[in-house]
C-alpha positions in Angstrom: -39.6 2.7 -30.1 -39.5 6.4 -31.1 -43.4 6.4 -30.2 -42.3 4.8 -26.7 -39.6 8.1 -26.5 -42.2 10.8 -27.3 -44.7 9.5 -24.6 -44.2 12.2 -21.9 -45.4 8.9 -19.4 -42.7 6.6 -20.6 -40.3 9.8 -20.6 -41.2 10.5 -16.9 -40.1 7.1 -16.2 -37.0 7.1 -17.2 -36.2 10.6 -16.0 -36.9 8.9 -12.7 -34.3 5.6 -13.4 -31.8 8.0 -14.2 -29.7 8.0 -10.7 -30.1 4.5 -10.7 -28.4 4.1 -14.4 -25.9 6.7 -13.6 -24.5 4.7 -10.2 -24.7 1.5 -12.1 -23.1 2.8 -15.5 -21.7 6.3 -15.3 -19.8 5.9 -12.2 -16.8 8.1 -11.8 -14.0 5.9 -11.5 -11.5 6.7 -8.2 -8.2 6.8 -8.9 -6.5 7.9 -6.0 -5.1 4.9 -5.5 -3.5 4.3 -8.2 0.0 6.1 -8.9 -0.1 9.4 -10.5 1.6 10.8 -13.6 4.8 11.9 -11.5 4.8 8.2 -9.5 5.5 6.8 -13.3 7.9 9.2 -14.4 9.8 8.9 -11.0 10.2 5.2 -11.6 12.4 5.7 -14.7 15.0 7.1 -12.1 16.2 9.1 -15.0 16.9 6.5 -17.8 13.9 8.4 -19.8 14.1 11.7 -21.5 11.8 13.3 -23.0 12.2 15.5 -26.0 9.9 18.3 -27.2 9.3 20.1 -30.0 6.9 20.9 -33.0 6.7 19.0 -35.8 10.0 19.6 -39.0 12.3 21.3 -36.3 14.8 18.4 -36.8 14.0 15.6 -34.4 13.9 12.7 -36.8 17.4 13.3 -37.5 18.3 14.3 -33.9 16.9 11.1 -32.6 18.7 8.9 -35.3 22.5 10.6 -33.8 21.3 9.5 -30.2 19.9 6.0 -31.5 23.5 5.4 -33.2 24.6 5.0 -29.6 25.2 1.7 -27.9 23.3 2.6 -24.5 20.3 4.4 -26.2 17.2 3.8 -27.1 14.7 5.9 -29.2 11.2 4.9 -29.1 10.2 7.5 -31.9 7.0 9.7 -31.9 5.3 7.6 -29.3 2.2 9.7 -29.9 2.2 8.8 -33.5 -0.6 6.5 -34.6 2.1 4.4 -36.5 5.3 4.5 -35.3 6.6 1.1 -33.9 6.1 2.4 -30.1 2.7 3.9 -30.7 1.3 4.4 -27.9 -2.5 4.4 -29.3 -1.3 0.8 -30.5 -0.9 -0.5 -27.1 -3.2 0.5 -25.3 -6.1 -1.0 -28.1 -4.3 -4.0 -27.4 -4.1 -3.4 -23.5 -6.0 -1.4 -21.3 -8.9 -1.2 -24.0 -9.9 -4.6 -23.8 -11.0 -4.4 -20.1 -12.1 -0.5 -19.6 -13.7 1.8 -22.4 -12.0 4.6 -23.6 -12.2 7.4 -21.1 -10.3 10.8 -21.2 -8.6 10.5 -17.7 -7.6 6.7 -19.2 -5.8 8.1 -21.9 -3.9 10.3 -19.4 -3.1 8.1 -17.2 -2.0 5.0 -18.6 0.4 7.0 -20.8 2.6 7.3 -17.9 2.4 3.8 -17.0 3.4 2.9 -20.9 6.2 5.2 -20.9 7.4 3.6 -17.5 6.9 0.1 -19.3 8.9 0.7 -21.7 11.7 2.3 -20.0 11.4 -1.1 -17.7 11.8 -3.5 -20.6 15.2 -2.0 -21.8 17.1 -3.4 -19.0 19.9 -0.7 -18.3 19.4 1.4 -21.3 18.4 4.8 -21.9 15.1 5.9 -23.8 14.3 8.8 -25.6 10.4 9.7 -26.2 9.9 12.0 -29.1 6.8 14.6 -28.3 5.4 16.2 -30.7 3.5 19.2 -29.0 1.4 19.3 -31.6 -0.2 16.2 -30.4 -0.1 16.3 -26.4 -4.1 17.6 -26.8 -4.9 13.7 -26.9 -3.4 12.7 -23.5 -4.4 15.8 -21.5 -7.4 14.2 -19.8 -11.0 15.6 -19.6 -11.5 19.1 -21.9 -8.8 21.5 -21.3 -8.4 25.5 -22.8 -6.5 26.4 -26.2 -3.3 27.6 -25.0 0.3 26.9 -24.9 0.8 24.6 -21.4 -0.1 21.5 -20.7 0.1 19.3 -17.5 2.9 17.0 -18.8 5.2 20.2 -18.8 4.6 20.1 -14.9 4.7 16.5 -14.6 8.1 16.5 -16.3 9.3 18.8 -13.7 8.0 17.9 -10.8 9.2 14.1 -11.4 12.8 15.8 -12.4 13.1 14.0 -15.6 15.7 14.8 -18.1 14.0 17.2 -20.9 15.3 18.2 -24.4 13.4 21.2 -25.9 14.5 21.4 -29.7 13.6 24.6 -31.3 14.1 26.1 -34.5 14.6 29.6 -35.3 13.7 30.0 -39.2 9.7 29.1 -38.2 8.9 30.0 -41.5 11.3 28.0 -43.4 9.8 25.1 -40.8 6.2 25.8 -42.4 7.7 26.0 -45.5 9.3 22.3 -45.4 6.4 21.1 -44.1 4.3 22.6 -46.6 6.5 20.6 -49.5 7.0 17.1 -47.4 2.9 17.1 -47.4 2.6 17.5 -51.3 5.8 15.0 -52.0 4.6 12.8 -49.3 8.0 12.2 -47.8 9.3 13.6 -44.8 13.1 12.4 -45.4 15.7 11.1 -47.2 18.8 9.8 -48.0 19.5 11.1 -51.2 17.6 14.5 -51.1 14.7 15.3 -52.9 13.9 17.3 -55.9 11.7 20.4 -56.5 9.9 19.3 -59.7 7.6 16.8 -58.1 5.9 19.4 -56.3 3.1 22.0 -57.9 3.4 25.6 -57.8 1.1 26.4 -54.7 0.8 29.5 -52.6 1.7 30.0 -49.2 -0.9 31.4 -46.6 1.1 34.0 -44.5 -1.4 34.5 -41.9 -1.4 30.8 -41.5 2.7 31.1 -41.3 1.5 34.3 -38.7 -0.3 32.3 -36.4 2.0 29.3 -35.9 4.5 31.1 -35.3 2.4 33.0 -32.6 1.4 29.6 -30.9 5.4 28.4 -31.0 6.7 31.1 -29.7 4.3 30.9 -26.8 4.9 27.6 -26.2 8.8 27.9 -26.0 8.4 30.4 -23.6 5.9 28.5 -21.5 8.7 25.4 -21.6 11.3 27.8 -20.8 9.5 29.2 -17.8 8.6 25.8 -16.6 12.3 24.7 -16.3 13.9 27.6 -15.7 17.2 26.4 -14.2 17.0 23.0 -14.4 20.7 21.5 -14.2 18.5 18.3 -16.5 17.2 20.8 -19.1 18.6 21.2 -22.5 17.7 23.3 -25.1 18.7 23.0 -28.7 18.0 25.0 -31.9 17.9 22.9 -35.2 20.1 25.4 -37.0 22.4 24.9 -34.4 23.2 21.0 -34.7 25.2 21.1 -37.6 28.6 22.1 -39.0 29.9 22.0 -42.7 33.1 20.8 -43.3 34.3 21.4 -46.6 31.6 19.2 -48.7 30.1 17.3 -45.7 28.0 18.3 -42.8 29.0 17.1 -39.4 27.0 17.6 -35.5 27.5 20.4 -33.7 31.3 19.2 -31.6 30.0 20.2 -28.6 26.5 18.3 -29.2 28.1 14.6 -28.2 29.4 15.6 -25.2 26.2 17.8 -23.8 23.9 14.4 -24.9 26.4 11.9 -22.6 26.1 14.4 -19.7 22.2 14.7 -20.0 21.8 10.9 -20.6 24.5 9.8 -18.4 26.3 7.5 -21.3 30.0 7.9 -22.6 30.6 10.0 -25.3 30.3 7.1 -28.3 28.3 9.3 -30.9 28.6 9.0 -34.5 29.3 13.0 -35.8 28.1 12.3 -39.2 24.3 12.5 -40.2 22.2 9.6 -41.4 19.0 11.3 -42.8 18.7 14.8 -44.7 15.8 16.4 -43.7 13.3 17.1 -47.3 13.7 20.6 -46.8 11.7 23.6 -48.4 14.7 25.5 -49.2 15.5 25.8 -52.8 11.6 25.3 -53.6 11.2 29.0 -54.3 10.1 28.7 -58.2 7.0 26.6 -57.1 5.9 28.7 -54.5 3.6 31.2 -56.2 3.8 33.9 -53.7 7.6 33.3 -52.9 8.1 37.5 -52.2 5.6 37.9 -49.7 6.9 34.6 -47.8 10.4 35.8 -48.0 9.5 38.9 -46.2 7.9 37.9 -43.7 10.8 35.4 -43.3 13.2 38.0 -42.8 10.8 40.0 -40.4 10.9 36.6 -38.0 14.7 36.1 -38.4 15.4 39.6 -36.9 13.3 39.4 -34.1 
């Protein structure tokens, strides 16, 4: 069969069948007809928001207070190849089994699950958790490094509610993510303690560049919905309060989510999860000076 490849007749040949295989196998699919991105997101008629962030900025135990309310429902990182609402999961046991995996497939049919699921939960509310970090995989064909991508716009132009949760101490962020990975737990209940991770050093122009690419990316997301009446946006330092020995949401935090999801104000105030937070790790990271510099250099900005 090689042989047969290297024969510059047999080659010639198939140079020439190429337009035929091409029309009969490689043609480009028309999907005009179908609805687009903003069609599925209009559909929702507002019952789905959308949250944004990066990755350790708080949104596990954000969307835990919303899921504590009657009339909401949190579908969880929906771009996560486990969670329970994965969509990667459904659409191997959907779309898959009729079409092959294309790069336009995997951009469009996320809208139409997202719509789907919003459809199945009768009058409730939905929250999608997106994690920046992974909207690369449903951007379509090949698409330029940078900090904007077309669900931004889609968002926007389909005028669906959006939550963009930040956090300020970027650093501390890499930091906590940095210890979850060697513990290999993300949260808990009970805290978590120090000694089960090895000392290990930090890379700071690793910490430099993130932060770089975040801050870009907020900006970007600001820009996008600038004045938005359906636009929130919420720092992770900001969602809490102590009280004496406890630690309570923000007070204004219920009321801003019941205006944005259009629910009464029935939140639970008290947290459910604690974060497995890098703070208080300092004796097991090796180069805990330099990090605590540069810290301090981001936190005055």
């Amino acid at each position: 069969m090689v042989r047969l490849l290297h024969n510059p007749a047999v080659r010639e040949r198939l140079r020439r069948m190429r337009p035929l295989y091409n029309a009969v196998f490689r043609r480009k699919r028309n999907y005009d007809h179908l609805p687009t991105p903003v069609d599925w997101l209009s559909s929702m008629q507002g019952r789905g928001v959308f949250l944004l962030c990066y990755g350790r900025s708080g949104s596990t135990v954000f969307a835990d207070f919303l899921a504590a309310h009657p009339g909401i429902v949190t579908f969880g990182e929906v771009l996560g190849e486990e969670s329970y609402y994965s969509y990667f999961q459904w659409l191997s046991r959907g779309p898959l089994w009729l079409w092959p995996l294309r790069p336009t497939l995997m951009e469009r049919e996320f809208y139409r699950f997202c719509a789907r699921l919003i459809q199945r939960q009768g009058g409730l509310r939905g929250l999608f958790d997106i994690k920046i970090e992974s909207l690369h995989l449903i951007e379509g064909n090949w698409r330029m490094p940078g900090p904007d991508f077309r669900l931004f716009h889609h968002l926007r132009d389909a005028g669906v509610p959006v939550i963009l949760l930040t956090r300020r101490d970027l650093v501390a962020r890499y930091v906590s993510g940095q210890v979850a990975e060697r513990r290999g737990a993300y949260h808990s209940y009970h805290g978590a303690s120090g000694d089960s991770v090895a000392p290990f050093e930090i890379d700071i122009n690793a910490i430099r560049a993130q932060v770089a690419q975040i801050d870009a990316t907020y900006d970007t997301i600001r820009r996008i919905f600038a004045s938005r009446e359906n636009f929130v946006e919420l720092a992770y330092e900001d969602l809490f309060v102590a009280e004496g020995d406890c630690t309570r949401f923000a007070p204004d935090l219920p009321a801003r989510m019941a205006a944005l999801f259009g629910v009464e104000n029935s939140f639970c105030t008290t947290p459910r999860l604690q974060k497995v937070s890098g703070e208080g790790y300092g004796r097991v990271i090796t180069n805990r000076e330099a990090v605590e510099a540069y810290r301090a250099e981001v936190l005055s900005r």
